[in-house]
C-alpha positions as CSV (number, residue, x, y, z in Angstrom):
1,X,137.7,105.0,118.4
2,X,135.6,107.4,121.2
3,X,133.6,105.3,123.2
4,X,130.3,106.8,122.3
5,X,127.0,105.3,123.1
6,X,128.9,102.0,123.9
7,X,128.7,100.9,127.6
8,X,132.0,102.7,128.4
9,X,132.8,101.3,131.6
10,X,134.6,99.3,130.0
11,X,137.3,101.0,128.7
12,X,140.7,101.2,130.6
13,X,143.2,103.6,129.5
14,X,141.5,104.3,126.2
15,X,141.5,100.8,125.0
16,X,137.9,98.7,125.2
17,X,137.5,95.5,127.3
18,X,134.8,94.0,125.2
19,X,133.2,91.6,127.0
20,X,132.1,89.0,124.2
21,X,131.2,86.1,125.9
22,X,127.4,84.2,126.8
23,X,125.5,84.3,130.0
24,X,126.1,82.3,132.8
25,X,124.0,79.0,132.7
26,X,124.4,75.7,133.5
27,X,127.8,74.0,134.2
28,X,129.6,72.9,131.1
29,X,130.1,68.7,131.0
30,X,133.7,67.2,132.4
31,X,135.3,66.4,129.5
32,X,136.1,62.8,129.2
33,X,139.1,61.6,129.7
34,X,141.6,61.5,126.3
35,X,139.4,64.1,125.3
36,X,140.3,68.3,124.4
37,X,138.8,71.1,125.5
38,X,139.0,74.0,125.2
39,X,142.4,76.7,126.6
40,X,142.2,79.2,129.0
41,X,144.2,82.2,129.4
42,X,144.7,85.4,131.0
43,X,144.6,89.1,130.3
44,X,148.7,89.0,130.5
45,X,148.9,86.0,128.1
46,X,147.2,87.4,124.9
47,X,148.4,88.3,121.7
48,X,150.0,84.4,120.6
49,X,147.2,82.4,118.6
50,X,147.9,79.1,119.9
51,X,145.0,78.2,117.4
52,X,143.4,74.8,118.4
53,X,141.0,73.1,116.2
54,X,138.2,70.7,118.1
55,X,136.4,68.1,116.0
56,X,133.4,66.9,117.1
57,X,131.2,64.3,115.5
58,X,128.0,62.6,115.7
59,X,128.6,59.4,117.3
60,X,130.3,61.2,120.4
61,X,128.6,65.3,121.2
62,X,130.8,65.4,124.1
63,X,134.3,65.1,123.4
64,X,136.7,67.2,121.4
65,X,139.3,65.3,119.4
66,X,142.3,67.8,118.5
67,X,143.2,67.8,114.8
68,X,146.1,68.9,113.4
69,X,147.1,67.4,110.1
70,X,145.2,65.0,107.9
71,X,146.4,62.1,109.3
72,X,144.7,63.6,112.6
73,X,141.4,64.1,110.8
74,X,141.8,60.6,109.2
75,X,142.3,58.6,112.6
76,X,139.2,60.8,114.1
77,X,136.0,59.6,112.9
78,X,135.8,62.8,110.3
79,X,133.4,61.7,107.1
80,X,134.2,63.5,104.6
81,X,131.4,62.6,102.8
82,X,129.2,64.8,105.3
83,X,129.0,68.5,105.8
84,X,131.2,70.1,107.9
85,X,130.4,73.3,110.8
86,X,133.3,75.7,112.0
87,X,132.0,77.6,115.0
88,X,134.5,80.8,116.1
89,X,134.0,82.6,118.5
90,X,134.8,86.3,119.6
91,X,136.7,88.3,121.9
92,X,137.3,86.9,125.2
93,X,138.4,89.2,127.6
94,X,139.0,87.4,130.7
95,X,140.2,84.3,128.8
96,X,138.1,81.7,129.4
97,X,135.9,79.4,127.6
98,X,132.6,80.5,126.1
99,X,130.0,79.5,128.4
100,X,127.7,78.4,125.4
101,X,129.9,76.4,123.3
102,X,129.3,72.8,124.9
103,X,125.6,73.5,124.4
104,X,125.9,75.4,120.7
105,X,127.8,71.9,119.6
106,X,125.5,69.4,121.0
107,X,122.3,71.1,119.9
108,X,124.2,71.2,116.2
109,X,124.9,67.9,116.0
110,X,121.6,66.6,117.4
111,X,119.9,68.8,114.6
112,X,122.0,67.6,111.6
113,X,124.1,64.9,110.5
114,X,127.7,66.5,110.2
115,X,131.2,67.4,111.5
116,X,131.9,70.4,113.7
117,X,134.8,71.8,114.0
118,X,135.4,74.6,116.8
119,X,138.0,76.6,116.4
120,X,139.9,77.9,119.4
121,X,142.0,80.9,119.4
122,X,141.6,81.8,123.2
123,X,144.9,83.4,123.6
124,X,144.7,85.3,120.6
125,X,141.5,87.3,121.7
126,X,142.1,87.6,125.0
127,X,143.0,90.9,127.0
128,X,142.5,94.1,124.6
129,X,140.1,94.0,122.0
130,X,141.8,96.0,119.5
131,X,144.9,93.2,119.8
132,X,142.0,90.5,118.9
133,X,141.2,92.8,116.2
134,X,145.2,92.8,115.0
135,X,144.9,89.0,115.1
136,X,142.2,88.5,112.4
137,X,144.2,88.2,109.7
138,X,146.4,85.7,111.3
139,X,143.9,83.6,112.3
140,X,141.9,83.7,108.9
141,X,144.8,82.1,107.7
142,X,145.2,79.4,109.8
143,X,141.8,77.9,109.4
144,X,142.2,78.5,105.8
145,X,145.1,76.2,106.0
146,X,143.4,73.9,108.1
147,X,140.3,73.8,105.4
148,X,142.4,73.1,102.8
149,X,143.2,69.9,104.7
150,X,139.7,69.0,104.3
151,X,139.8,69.7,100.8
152,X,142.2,67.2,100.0
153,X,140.3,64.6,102.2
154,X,137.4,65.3,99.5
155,X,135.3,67.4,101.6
156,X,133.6,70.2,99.0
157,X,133.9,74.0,99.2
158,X,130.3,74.2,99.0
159,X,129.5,71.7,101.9
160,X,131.2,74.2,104.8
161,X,129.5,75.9,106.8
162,X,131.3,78.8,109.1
163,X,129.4,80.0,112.0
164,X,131.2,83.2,113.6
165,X,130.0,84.7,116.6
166,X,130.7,88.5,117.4
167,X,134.3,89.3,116.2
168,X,134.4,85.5,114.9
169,X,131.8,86.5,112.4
170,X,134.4,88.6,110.7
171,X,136.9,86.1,110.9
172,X,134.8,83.8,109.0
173,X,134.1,86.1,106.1
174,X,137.7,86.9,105.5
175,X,138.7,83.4,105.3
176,X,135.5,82.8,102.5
177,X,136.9,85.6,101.1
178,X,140.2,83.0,101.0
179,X,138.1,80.8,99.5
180,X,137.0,83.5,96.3
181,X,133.4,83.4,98.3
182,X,132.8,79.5,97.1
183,X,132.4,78.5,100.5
184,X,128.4,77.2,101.0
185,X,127.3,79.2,103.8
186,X,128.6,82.0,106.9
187,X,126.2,82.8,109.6
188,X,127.3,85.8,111.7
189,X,125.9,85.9,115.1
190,X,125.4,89.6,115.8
191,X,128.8,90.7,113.7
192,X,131.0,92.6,115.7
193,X,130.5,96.4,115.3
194,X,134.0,98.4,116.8
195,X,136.4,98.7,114.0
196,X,133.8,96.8,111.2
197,X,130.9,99.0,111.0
198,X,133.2,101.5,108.6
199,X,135.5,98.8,107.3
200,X,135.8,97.8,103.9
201,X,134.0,94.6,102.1
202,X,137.9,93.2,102.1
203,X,138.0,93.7,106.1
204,X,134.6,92.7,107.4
205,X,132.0,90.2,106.7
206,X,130.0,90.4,103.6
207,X,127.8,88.8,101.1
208,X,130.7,88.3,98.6
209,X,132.5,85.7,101.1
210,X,130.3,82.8,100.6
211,X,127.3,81.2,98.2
212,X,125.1,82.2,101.1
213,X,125.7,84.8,104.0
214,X,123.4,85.6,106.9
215,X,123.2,87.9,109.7
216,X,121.3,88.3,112.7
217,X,121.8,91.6,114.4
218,X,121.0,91.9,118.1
219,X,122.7,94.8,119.5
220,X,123.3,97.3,116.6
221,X,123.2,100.1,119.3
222,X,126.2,99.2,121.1
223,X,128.5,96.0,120.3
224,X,127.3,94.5,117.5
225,X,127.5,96.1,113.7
226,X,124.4,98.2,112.2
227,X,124.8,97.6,108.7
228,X,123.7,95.0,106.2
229,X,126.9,92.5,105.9
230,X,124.9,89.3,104.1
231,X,122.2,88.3,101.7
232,X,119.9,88.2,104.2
233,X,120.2,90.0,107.6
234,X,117.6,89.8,110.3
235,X,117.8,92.4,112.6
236,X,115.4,90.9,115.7
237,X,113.0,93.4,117.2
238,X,114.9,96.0,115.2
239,X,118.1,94.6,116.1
240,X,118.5,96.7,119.5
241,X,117.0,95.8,122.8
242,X,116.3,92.3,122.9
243,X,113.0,91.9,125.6
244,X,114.4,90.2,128.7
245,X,117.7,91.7,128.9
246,X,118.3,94.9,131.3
247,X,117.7,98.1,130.6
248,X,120.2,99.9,133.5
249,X,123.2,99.7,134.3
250,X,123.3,98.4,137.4
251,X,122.5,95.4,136.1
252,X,126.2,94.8,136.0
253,X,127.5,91.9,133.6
254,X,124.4,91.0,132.2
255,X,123.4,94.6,130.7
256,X,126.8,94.6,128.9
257,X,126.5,91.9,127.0
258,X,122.6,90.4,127.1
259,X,121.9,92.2,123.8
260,X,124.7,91.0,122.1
261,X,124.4,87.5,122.9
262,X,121.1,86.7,122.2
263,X,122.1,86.3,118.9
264,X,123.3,82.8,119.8
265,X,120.8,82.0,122.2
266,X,118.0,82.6,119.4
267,X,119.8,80.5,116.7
268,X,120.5,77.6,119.2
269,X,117.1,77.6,120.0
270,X,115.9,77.6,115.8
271,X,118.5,74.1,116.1
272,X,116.1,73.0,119.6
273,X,113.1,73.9,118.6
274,X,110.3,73.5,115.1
275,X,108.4,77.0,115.6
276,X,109.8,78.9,112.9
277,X,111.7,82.6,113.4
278,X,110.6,84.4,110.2
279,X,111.0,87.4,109.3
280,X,110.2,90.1,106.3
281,X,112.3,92.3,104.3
282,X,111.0,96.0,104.7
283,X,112.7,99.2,104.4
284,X,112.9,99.8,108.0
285,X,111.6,98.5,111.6
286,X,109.1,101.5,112.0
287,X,107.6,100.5,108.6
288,X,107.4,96.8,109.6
289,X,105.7,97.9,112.3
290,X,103.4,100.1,110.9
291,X,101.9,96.8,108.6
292,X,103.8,98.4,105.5
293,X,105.6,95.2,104.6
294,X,103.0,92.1,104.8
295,X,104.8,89.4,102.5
296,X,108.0,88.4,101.2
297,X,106.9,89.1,97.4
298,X,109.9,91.2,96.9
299,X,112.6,90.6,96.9
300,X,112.0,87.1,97.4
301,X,109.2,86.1,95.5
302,X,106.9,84.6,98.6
303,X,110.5,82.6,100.3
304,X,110.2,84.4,103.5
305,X,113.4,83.5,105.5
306,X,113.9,81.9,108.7
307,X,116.8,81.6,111.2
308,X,118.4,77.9,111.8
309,X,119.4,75.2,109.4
310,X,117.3,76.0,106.2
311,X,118.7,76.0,102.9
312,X,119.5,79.4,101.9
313,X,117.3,80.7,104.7
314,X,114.8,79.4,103.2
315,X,114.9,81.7,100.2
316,X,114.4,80.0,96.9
317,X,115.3,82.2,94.4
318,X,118.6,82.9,92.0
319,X,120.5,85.0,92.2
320,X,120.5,86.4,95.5
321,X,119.6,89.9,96.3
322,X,122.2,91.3,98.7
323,X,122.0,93.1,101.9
324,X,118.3,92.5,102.5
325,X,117.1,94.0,105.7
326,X,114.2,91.5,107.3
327,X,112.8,92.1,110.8
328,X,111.0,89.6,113.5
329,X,109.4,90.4,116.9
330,X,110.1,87.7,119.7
331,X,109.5,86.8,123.1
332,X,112.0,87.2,125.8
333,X,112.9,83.9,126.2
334,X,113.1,80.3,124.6
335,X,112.1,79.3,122.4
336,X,111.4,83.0,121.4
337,X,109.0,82.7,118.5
338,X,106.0,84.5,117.9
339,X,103.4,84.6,115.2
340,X,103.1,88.0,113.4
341,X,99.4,89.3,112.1
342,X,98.0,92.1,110.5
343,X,95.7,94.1,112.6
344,X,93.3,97.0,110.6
345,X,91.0,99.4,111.6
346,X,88.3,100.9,108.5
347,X,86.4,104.5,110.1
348,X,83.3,104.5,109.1
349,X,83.4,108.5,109.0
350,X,86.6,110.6,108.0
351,X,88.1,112.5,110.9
352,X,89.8,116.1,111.2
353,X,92.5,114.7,113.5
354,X,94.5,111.7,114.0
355,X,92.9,108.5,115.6
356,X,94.6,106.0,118.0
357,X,93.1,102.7,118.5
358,X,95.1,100.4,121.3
359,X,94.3,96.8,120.2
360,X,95.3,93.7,122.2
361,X,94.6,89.8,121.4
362,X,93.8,87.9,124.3
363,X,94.6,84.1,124.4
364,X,94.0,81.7,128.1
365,X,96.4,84.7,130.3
366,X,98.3,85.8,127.4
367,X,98.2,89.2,125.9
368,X,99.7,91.1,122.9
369,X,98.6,94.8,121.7
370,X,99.7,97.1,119.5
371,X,98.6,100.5,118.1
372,X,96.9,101.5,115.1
373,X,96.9,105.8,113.7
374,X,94.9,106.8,111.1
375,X,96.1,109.8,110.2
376,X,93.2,112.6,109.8
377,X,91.0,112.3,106.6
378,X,92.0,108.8,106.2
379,X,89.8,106.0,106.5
380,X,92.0,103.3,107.9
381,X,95.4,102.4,109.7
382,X,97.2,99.3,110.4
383,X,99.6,98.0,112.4
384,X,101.5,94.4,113.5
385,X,100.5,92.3,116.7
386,X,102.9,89.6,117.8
387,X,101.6,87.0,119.9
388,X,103.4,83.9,121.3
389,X,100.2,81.8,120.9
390,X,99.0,80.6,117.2
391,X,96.3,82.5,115.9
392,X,93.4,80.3,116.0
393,X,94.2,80.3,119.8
394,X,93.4,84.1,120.2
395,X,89.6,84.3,121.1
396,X,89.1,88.0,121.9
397,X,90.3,91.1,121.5
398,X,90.2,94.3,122.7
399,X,89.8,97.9,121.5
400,X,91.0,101.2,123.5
401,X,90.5,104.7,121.2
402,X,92.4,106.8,122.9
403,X,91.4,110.3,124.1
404,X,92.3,114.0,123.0
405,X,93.9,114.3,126.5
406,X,91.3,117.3,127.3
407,X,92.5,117.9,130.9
408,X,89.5,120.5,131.5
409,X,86.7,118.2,130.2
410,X,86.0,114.7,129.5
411,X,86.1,113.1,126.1
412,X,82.9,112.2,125.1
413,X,84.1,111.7,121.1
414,X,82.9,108.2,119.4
415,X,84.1,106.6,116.4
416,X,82.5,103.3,114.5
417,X,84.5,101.1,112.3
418,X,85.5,97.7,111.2
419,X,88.0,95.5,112.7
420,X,89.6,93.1,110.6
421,X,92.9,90.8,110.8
422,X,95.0,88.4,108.9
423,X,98.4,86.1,109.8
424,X,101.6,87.5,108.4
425,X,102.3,86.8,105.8
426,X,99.5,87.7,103.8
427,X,99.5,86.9,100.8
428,X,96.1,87.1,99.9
429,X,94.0,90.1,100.9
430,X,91.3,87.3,100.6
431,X,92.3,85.9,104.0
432,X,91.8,88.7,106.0
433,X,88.9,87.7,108.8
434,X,86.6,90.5,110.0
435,X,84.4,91.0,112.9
436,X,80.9,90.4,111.7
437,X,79.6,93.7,113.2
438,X,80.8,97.3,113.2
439,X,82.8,98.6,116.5
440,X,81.4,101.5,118.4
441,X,84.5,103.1,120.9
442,X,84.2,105.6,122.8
443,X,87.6,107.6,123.7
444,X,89.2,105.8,127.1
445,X,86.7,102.8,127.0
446,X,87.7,99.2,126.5
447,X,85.4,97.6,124.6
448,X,85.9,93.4,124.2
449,X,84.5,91.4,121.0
450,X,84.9,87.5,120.7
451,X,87.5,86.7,117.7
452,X,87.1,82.8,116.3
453,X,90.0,82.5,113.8
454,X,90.9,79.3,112.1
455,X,93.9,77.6,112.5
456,X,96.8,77.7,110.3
């Protein structure tokens, strides 16, 4: 494949080094003594699975038991009578261990009652990516094999859960596809993009591959896939540039793969943390942005979903609808949530040309805006504010017309409206909360009004 808009400095002799792999952080624990870990290997040593498969369980976060065969999983503390979490992970060009793993498996296990199971196949994605690639198949096989060991322990189908980061996403949906899709759930963490985005529904991660299928899609632009693969796919702040991560180059390490990896960062943090990441089906991100999609009445009938450990997302109806594109705005860093609302803005008199209002909520230091257009001879626009504080916590806001740009003359031009605003999602037209009085702006002026809005 051409390298295209990918960050190409990265590929050596035609082939692409695809760095899949989480931002530095803390130091990962010692593991204890008679404990795994995980391999590491080198960019010579790639190509041999040498699959490993780490159990992990409640009563002890921090240390890997290797399991094998069923008399493995029998002497290990596994309950079969609990649910059980694969985590894969990706590519790994330089071999090592992801740096996020140690702190992906504690934060699961603190946040439910289950088995996890990491699987690693170090060797087999280090070095070139398109010889991880070649290894999919193999590797989908050998945790198939390996699940079918649970099986006969009396673990169910429906009570495994496989969590696939990058590349591993795809591994994950071939083996549900193993499994006839009967499999309870696969999450893909931004769903590797090379060689998937015009792969078949047999090759790639789908929503055929398990009773539930999720997505979330942080880096669509460069290493992470563009199109729907689940029943639900979030794609978070449009699923491009995540806020917080580099824009240039020269950012080195962290511009390659920021993007990418926030998927995981954002879905350990649903785990961490009780402020829910929802989003809302809609077309596209420009028309979520736009206030065109204020509710989750279709296709879900009102179940807007959210990121982390909910049941189906959250989504309560059957059957599924497939391939449903819902967006979310977040913050730049943990625990990244932000409330969503409604902003509008009613003219009181048509206009002959477009109008641009700049509106911003102001909460203690905090500040969000967005911008509201009403087109010409219309009589309102909308738009969608995020704001990291809850609503009630807002207590002014701020209006900006903007001007005609006359460069010879100043813009004297006035406008008088209504302002009027609701929390997403609404539901009810009835909750929409107004300023009492009519705004007068004229163009380049900021002009401040109080806003007391209940809590929710």
């Amino acid at each position: 494949m051409p390298p295209g808009p990918w960050k190409s400095c990265f590929w050596v002799g035609g082939l692409l080094l695809w760095l899949s792999v989480g931002s530095s952080g803390d130091a990962p624990p010692t593991p204890q003594p008679n404990c795994a870990d995980f391999q590491s290997a080198n960019l010579f040593e790639g190509t041999d699975l040498k699959v490993q498969f780490l159990l992990f369980v409640p009563s002890n976060p921090s240390c890997g038991q290797l399991v094998e065969g069923s008399s493995d999983l029998q002497n290990s503390g596994f309950n079969a009578t609990l649910g059980t979490k694969l985590i894969i992970h990706g590519f790994r060009v330089l071999g090592t261990k992801p740096s996020w793993i140690d702190k992906f498996i504690r934060t699961l296990l603190l946040a439910t009652n289950a088995n996890v199971i990491a699987v690693d196949w170090i060797y087999g994605s280090t070095g070139v990516y398109f010889s991880a690639v070649k290894n999919v198949i193999k590797l989908s096989l050998e945790i198939s094999l390996f699940l079918n060991k649970l099986l006969v322990l009396g673990v169910s189908e429906s009570s495994i859960h496989i969590i696939g980061v990058s590349l591993g996403a795809h591994v994950g949906g071939m083996v549900g596809q193993l499994f006839g899709g009967q499999l309870g759930q696969i999450t893909g963490l931004d769903p590797a993009g090379p060689e998937y985005t015009r792969a078949s529904v047999e090759e790639r991660l789908d929503a055929g591959d398990a009773l539930f299928v999720e997505a979330i899609h942080t880096d669509t632009d460069n290493l992470g896939i563009r199109i729907p693969v689940g029943h639900v796919d979030y794609f978070v702040n449009g699923g491009q540039d995540q806020p917080g991560c580099p824009t240039f180059f020269y950012a080195g390490y962290s511009y390659l793969i920021c993007d990418h990896m926030r998927a995981v960062h954002l879905y350990i943090s649903a785990l961490e943390n009780s402020c829910p990441l929802m989003a809302f089906p809609c077309a596209s991100y420009k028309a979520f942005l736009a206030g065109r999609c204020l509710d989750c009445f279709n296709p879900f009938l009102l179940s807007c979903p959210r990121i982390g450990l909910v049941e189906q997302g959250g989504v309560k109806i059957e059957p599924l609808p497939k391939e449903v594109k819902v967006y979310l705005l977040t913050t730049s860093s943990a625990p990244y949530c932000m409330h969503h609302s409604l902003v509008e803005f009613h003219l009181k008199e048509l206009r002959n040309k477009d109008t641009n209002i700049e509106v911003t909520f102001l909460s203690s230091n905090v500040t969000s805006s967005s911008k509201i257009t009403i087109p010409k001879q219309q009589r309102y626009g909308k738009g969608i504010i995020a704001h990291a504080t809850p609503q009630c916590q807002i207590n002014q806001v701020k209006f900006k017309f903007q001007s005609s740009n006359r460069v010879w003359k100043k813009d004297r031009t006035t406008i008088i409206g209504k302002f009027c605003t609701a929390l997403l999602p609404v539901n009810d037209r009835e909750k929409m909360v107004c300023l009492p009085e009519p705004v007068n702006l004229q163009a380049s002026v900021t002009v401040s009004r109080d806003l007391n809005l209940a809590c929710v």
